[in-house]
Backbone as CSV, one residue per row, in Angstrom:
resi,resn,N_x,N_y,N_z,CA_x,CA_y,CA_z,C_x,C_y,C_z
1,UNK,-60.976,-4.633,9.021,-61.142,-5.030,7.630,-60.210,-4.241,6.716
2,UNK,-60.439,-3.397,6.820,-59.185,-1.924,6.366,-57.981,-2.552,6.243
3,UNK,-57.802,-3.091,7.613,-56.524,-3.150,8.018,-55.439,-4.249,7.567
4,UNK,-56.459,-5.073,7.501,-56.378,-6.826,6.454,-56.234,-6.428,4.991
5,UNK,-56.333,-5.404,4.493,-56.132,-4.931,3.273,-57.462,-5.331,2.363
6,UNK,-58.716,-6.052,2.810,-59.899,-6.318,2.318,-60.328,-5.430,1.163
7,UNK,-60.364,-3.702,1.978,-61.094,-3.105,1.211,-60.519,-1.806,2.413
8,UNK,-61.124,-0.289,1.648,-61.111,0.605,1.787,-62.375,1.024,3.143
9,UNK,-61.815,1.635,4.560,-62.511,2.246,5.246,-63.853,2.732,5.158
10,UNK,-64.114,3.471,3.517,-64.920,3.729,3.460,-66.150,2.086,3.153
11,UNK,-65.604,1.417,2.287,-66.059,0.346,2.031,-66.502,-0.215,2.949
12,UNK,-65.664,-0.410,4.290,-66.112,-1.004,5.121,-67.295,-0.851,6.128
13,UNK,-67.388,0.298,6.166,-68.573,1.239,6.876,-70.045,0.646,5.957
14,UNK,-69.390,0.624,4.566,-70.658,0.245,3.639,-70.915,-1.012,3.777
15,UNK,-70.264,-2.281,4.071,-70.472,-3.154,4.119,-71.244,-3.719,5.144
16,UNK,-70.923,-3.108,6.263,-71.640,-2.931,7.791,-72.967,-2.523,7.717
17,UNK,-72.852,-1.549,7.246,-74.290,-1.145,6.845,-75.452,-1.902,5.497
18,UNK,-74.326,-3.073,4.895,-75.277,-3.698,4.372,-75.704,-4.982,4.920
19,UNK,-75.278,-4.935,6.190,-75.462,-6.627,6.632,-74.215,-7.336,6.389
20,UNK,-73.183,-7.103,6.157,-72.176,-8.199,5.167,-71.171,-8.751,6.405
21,UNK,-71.357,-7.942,7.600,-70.428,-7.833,8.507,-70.990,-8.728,10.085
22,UNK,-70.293,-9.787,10.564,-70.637,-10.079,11.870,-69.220,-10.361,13.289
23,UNK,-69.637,-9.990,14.153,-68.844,-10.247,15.385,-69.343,-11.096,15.874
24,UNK,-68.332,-12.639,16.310,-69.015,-13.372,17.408,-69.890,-14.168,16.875
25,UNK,-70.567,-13.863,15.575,-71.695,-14.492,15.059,-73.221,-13.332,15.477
26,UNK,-72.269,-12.331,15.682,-73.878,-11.443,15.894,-73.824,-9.940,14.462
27,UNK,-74.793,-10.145,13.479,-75.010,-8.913,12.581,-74.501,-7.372,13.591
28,UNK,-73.465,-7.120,12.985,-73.118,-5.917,12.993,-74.309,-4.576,12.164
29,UNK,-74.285,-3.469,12.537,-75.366,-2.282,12.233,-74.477,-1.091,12.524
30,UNK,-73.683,-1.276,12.938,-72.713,0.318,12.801,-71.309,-0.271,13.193
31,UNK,-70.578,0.697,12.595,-69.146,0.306,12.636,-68.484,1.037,13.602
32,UNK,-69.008,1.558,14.880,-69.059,1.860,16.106,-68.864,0.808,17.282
33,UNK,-67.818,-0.617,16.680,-67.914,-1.715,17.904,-65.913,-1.876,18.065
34,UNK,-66.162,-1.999,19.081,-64.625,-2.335,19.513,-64.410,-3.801,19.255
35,UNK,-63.539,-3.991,18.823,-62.843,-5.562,18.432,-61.895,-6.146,19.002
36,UNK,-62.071,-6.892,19.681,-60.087,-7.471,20.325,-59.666,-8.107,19.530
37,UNK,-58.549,-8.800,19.634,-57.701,-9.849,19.465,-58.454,-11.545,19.111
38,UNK,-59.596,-11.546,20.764,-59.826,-12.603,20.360,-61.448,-12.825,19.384
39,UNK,-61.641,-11.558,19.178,-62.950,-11.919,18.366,-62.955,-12.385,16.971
40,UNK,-64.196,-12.825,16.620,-64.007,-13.594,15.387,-65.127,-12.645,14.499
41,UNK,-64.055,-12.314,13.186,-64.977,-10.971,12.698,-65.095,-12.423,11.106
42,UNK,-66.417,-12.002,10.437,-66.832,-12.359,9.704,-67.197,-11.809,8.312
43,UNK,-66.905,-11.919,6.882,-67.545,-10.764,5.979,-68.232,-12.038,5.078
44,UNK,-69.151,-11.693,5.003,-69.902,-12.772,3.961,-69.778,-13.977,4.239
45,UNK,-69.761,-14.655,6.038,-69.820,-15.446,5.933,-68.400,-16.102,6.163
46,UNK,-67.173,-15.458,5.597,-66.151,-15.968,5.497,-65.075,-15.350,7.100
47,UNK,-64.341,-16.396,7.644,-63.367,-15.696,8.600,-62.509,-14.615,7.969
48,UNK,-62.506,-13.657,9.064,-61.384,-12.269,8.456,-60.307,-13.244,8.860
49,UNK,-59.050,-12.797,8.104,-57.455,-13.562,8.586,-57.280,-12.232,9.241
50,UNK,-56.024,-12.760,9.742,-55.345,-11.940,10.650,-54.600,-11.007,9.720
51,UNK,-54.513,-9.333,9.820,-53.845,-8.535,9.422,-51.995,-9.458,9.155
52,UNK,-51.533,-8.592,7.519,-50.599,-9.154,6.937,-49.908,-7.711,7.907
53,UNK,-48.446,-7.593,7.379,-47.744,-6.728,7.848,-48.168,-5.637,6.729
54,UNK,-48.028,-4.239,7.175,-48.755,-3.477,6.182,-47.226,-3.216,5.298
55,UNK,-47.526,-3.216,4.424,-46.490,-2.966,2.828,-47.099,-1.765,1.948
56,UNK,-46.372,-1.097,1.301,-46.019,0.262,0.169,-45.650,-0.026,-1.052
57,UNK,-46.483,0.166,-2.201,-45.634,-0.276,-3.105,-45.662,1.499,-4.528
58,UNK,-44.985,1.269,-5.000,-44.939,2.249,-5.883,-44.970,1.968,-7.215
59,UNK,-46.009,2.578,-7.599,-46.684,1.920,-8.899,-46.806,2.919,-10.295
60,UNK,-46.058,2.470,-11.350,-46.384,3.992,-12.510,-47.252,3.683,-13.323
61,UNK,-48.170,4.355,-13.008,-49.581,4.270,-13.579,-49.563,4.905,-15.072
62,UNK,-49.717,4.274,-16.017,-49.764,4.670,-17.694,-51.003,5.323,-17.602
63,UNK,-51.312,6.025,-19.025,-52.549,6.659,-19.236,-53.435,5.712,-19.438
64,UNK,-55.015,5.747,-19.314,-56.007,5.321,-20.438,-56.451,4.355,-19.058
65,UNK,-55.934,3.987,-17.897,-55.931,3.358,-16.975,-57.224,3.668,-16.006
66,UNK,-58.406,3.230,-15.393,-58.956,4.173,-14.287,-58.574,3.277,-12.961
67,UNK,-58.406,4.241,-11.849,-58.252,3.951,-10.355,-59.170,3.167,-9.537
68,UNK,-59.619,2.014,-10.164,-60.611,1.236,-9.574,-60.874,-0.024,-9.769
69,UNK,-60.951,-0.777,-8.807,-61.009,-2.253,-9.122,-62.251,-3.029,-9.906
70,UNK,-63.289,-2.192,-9.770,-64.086,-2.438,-11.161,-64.838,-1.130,-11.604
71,UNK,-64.772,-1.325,-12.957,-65.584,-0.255,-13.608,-66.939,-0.183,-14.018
72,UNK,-67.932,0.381,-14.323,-69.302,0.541,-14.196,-68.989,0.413,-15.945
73,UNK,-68.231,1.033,-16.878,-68.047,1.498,-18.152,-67.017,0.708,-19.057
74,UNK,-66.784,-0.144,-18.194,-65.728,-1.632,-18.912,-64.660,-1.289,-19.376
75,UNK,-64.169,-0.347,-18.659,-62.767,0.379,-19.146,-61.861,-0.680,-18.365
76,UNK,-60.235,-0.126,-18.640,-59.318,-0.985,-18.226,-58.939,-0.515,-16.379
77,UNK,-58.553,-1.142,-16.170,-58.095,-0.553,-14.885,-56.857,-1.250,-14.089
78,UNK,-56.472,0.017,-12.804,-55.312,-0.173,-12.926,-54.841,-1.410,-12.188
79,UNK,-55.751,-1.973,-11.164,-55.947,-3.318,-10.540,-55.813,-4.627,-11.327
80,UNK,-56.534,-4.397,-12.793,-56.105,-5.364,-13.383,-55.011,-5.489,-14.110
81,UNK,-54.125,-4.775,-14.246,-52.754,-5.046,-14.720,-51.928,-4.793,-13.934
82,UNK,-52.230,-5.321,-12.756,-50.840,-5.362,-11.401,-50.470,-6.858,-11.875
83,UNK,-49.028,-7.118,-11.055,-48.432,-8.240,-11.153,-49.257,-9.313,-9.847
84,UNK,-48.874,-10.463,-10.584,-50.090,-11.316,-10.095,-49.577,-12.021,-8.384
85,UNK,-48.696,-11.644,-7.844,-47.610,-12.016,-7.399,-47.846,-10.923,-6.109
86,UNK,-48.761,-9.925,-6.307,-48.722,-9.011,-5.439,-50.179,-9.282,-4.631
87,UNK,-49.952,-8.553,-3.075,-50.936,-9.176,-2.195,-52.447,-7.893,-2.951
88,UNK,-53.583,-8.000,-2.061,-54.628,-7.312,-3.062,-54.094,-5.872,-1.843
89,UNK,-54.005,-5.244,-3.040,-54.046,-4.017,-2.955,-54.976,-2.897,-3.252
90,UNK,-54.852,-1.528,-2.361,-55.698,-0.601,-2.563,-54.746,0.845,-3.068
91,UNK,-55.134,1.596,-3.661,-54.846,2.688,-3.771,-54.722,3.787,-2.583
92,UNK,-53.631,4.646,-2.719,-53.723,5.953,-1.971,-53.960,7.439,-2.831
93,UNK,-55.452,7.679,-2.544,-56.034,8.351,-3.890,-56.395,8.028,-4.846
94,UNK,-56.037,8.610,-6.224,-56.417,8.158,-7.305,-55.745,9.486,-8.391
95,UNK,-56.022,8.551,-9.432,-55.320,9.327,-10.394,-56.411,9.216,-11.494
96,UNK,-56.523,10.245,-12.220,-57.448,9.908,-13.303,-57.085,9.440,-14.426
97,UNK,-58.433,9.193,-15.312,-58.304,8.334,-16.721,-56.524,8.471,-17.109
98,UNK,-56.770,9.519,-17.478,-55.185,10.192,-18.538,-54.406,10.580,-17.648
99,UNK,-54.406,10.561,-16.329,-53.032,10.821,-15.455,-52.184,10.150,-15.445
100,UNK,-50.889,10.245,-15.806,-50.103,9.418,-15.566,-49.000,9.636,-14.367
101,UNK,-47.790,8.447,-13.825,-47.252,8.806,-13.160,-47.338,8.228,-12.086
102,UNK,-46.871,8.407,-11.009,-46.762,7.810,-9.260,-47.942,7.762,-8.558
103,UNK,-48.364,6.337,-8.158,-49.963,5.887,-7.763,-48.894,5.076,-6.573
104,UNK,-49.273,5.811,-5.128,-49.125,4.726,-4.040,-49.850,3.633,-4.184
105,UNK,-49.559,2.279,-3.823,-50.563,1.182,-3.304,-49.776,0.217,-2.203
106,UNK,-51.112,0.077,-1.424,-51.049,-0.966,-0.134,-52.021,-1.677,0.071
107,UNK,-51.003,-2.575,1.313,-52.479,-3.627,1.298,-52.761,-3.174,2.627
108,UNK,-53.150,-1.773,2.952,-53.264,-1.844,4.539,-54.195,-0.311,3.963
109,UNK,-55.583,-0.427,4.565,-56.574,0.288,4.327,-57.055,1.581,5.315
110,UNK,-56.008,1.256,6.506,-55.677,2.323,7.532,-54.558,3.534,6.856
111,UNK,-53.677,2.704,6.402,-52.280,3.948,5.725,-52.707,4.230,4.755
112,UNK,-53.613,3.683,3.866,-54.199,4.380,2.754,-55.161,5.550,3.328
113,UNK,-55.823,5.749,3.880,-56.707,6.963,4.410,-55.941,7.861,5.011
114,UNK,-54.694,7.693,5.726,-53.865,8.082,6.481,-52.792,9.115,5.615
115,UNK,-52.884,8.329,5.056,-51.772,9.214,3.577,-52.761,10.135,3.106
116,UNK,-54.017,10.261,2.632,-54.706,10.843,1.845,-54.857,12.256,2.619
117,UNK,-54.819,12.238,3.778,-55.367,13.134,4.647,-54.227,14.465,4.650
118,UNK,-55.218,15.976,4.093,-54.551,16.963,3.899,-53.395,17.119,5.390
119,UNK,-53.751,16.873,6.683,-53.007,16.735,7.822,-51.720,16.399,7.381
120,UNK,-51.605,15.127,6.864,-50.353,14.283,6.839,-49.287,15.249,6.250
121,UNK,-49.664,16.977,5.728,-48.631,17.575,4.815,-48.193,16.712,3.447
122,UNK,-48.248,16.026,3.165,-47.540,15.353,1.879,-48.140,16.180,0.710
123,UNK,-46.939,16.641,0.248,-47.226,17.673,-1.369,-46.904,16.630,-2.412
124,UNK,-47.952,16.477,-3.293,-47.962,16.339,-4.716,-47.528,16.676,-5.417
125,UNK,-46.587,16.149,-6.318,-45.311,16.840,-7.285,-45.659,16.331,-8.942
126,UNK,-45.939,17.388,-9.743,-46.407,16.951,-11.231,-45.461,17.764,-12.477
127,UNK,-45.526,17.147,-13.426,-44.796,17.544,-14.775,-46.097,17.645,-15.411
128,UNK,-46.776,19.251,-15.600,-47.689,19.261,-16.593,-47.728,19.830,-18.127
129,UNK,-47.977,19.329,-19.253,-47.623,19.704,-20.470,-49.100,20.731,-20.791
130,UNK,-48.656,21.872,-21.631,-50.162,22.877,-21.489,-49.856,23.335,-22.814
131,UNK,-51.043,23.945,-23.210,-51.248,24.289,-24.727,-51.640,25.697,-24.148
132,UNK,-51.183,26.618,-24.755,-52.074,27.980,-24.536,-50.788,29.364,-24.141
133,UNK,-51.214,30.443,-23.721,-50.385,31.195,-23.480,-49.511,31.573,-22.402
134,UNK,-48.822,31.407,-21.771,-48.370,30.687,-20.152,-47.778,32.273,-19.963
135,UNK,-48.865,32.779,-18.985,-48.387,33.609,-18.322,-47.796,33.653,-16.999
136,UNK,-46.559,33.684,-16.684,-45.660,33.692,-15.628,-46.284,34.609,-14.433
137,UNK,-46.660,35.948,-14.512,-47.321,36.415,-13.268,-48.183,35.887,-12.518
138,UNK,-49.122,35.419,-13.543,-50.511,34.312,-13.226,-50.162,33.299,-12.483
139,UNK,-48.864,32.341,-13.071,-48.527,31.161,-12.143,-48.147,31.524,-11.245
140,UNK,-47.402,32.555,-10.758,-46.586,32.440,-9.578,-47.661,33.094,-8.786
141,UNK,-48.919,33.855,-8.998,-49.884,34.149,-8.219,-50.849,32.929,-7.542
142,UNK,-50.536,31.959,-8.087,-51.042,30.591,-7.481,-50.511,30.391,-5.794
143,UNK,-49.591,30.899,-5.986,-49.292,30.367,-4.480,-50.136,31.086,-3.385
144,UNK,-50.829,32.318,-3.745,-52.120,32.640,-2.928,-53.323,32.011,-2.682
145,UNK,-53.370,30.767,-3.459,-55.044,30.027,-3.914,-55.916,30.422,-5.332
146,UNK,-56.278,30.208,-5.705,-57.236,30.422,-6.627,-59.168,29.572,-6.578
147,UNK,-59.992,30.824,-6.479,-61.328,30.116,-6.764,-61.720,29.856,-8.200
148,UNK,-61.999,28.351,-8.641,-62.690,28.547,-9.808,-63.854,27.551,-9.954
149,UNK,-65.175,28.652,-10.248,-66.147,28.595,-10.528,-66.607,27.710,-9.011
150,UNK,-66.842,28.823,-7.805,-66.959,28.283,-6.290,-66.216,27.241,-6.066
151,UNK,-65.170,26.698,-6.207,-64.258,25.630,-5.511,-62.968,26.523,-4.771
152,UNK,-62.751,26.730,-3.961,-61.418,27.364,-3.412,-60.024,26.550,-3.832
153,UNK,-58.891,26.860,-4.003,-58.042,25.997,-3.983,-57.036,26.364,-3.438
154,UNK,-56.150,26.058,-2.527,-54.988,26.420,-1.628,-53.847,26.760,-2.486
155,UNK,-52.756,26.993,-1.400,-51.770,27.225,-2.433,-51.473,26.297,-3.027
156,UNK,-50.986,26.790,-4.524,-50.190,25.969,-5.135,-48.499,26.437,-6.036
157,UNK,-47.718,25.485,-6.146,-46.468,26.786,-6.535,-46.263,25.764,-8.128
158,UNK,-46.405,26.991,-9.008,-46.465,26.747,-10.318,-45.329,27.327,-10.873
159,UNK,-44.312,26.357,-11.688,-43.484,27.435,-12.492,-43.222,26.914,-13.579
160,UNK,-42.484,27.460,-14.775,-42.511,27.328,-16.482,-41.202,26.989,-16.238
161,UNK,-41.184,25.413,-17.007,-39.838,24.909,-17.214,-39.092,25.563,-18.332
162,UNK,-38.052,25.017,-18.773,-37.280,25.344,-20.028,-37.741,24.599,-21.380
163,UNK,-38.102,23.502,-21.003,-38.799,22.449,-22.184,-39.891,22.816,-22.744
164,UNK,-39.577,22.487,-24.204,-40.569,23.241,-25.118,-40.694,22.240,-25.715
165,UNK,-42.118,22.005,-26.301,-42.430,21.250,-27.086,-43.392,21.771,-28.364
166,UNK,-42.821,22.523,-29.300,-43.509,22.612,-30.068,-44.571,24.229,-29.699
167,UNK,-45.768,24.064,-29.842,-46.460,25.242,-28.822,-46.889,24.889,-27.857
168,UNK,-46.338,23.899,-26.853,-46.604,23.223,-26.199,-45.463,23.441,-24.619
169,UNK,-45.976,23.916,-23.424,-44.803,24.268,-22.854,-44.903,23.213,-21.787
170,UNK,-44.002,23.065,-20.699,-44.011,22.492,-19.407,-44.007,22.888,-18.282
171,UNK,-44.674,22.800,-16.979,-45.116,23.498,-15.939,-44.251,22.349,-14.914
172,UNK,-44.000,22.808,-13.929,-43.523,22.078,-12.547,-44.329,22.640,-11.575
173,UNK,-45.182,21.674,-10.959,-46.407,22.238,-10.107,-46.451,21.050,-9.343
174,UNK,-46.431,21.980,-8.177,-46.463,21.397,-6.280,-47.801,21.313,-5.596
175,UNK,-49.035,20.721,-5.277,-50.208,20.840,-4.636,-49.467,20.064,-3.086
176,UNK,-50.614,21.052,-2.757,-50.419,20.507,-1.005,-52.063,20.409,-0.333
177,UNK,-52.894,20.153,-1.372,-54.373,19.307,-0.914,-54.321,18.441,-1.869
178,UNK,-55.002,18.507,-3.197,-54.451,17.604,-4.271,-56.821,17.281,-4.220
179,UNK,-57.133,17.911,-5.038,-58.934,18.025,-4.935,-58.826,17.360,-6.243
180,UNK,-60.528,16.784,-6.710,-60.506,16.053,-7.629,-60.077,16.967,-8.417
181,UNK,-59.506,16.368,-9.903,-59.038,17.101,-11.403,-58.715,18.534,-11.103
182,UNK,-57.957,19.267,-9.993,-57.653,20.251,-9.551,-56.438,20.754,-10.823
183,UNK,-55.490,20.349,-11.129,-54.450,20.738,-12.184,-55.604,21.490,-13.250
184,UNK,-56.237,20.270,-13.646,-56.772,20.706,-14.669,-57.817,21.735,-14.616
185,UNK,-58.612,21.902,-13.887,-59.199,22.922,-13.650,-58.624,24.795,-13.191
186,UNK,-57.433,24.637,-12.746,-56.434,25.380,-12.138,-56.641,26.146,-13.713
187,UNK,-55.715,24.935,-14.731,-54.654,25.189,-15.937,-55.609,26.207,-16.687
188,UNK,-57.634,25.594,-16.453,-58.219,26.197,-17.967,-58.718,27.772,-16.706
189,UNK,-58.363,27.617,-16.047,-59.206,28.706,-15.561,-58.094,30.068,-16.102
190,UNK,-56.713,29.659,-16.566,-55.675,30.419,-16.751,-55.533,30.635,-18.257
191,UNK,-56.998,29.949,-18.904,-56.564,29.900,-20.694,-55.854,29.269,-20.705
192,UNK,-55.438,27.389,-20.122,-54.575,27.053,-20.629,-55.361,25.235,-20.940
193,UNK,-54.539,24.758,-21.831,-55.054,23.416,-21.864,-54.266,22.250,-21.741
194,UNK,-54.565,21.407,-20.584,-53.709,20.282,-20.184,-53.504,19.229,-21.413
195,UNK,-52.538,19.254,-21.770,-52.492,17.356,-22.824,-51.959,16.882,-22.016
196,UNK,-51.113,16.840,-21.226,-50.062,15.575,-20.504,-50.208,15.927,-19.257
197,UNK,-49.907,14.967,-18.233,-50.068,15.282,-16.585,-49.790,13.913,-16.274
198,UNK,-48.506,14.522,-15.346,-47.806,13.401,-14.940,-47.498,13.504,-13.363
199,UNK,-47.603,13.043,-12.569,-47.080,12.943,-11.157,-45.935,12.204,-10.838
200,UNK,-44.798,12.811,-10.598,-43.659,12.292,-10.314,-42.732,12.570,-8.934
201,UNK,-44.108,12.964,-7.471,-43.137,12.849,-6.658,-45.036,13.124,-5.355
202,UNK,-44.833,12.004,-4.759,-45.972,12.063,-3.547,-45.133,11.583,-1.990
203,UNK,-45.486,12.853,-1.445,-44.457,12.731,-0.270,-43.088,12.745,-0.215
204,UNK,-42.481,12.013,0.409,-40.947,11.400,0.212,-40.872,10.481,-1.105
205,UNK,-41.808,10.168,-1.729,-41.701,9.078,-2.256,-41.685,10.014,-3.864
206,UNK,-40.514,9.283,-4.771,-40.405,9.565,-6.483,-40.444,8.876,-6.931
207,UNK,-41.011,9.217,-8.539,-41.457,8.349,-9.512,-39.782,7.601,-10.162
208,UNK,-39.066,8.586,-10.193,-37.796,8.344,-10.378,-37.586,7.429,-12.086
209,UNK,-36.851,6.232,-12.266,-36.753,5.601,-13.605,-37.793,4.408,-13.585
210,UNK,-39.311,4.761,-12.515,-39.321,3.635,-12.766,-40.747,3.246,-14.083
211,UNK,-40.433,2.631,-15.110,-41.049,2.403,-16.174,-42.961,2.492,-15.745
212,UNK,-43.161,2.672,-16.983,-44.695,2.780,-16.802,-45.314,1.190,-16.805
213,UNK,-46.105,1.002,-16.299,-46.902,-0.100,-15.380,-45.938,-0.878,-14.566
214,UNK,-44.457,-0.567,-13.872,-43.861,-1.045,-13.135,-44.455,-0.987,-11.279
215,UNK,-43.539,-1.676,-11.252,-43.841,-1.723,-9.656,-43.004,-2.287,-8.895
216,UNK,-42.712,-1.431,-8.047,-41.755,-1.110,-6.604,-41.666,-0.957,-5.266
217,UNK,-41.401,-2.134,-4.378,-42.256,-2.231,-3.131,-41.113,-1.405,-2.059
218,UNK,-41.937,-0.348,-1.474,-40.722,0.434,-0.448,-40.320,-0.829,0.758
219,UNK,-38.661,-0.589,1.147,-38.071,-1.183,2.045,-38.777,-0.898,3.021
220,UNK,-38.993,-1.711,4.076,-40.027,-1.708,5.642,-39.581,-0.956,6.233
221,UNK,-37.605,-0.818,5.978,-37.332,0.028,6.903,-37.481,1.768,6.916
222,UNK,-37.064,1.885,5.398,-37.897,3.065,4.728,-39.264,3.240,5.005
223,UNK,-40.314,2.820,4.878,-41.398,2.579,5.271,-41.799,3.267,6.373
224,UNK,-41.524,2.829,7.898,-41.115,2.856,8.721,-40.840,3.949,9.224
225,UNK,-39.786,4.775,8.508,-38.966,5.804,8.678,-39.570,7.076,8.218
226,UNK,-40.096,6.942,7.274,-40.831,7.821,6.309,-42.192,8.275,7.227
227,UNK,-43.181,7.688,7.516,-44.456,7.212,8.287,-44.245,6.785,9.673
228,UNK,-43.459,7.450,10.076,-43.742,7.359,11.619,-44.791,7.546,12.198
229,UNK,-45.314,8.730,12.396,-46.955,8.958,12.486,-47.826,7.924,12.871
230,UNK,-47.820,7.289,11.650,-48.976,6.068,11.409,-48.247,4.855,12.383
231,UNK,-47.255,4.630,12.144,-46.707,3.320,13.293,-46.587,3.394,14.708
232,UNK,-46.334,4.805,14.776,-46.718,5.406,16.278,-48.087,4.950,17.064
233,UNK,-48.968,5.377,16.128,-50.302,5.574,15.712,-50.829,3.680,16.469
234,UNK,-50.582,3.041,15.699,-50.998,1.480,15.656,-49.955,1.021,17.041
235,UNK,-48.971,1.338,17.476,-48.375,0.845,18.489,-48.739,0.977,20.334
């Protein structure tokens, strides 16, 4: 189901567990069953199609946006202002309300979990704008971890750009777990206060010129090349 780009792994486990799921014509109860080729998987009733080829697309997520295909709070989201033209897609991660910047999406619900996973090494690359007093010893002591308020956080490598804005400075900061609202929690634990946060580089992959709510589908062969791992993986 994942894999058909339906829905998210985790989703799918949930769906199983609500009844929504059958093999063969028999109710599935755990997502503990092997599947071939020739079985006939079912979600609501409806035939699964056959897995598309899995695709990457690179997406610049504006602010004010949330990471979810529906909202509980009737906010906007970022599913609904994709181009209409594109297959249904899932996110790799998420970005919050006011994050802006580089949001993987695919329609393949295996490479989305696959990417997310601290294993895979892929560092998170951000432009953060901060209000407050930017002490340079402090940042570069990040690359030891920092606990705040019982959360551990790994290294991270923080440094003070040249760009000034006003009293307003700019940070270039590298995560290599990437935990919920981690920047921001990092920034106030340092006396500092985030206004802007931007992500402009996940994995191999950069945000580069490409406009905010644009979208950019990586070459297969790039793809491919980049994510070996995972194609290894499925072969």
């Amino acid at each position: 189901m994942a894999r058909a780009g339906l829905c998210s792994r985790r989703d799918a486990e949930r769906w199983i567990e609500q009844g929504r799921v059958s093999v063969n014509g028999e109710l599935l109860d755990s997502p503990a069953v092997k599947v071939g080729a020739g079985d006939k998987v079912e979600v609501d009733g409806k035939l699964l199609e056959h897995a598309e080829k899995t695709r990457l697309f690179l997406y610049h997520k504006p602010a004010g946006l949330v990471t979810t295909h529906k909202d509980e709070q009737g906010r906007d989201t970022v599913f609904a202002h994709l181009r209409e033209d594109l297959p249904r897609v899932i996110s790799v991660g998420r970005l919050d309300l006011n994050t802006e910047g580089l949001l993987l999406l695919t329609n393949d619900g295996g490479l989305s979990r696959y990417l997310e996973l601290p294993a895979t090494g892929w560092s998170r690359r951000y432009r953060v704008r901060v209000l407050g007093d930017v002490n340079e010893a402090r940042l570069k002591n990040l690359k030891n971890g920092i606990t705040v308020e019982g959360v551990d956080y790994k290294s991270i490598d923080a440094k003070l750009e040249a760009d000034k804005e006003g009293a307003n400075r700019w940070l270039s900061i590298i995560l290599h777990e990437g935990k919920n609202r981690e920047i921001r929690r990092v920034m106030e634990a340092l006396g500092l206060s985030v206004n802007r946060l931007i992500r402009i580089g996940y994995g191999p992959f950069e945000l580069g010129k490409l406009k905010a709510g644009g979208v950019e589908e990586v070459d297969e062969k790039i793809l491919k090349a980049q994510i070996q791992g995972y194609f290894k993986g499925k072969s």
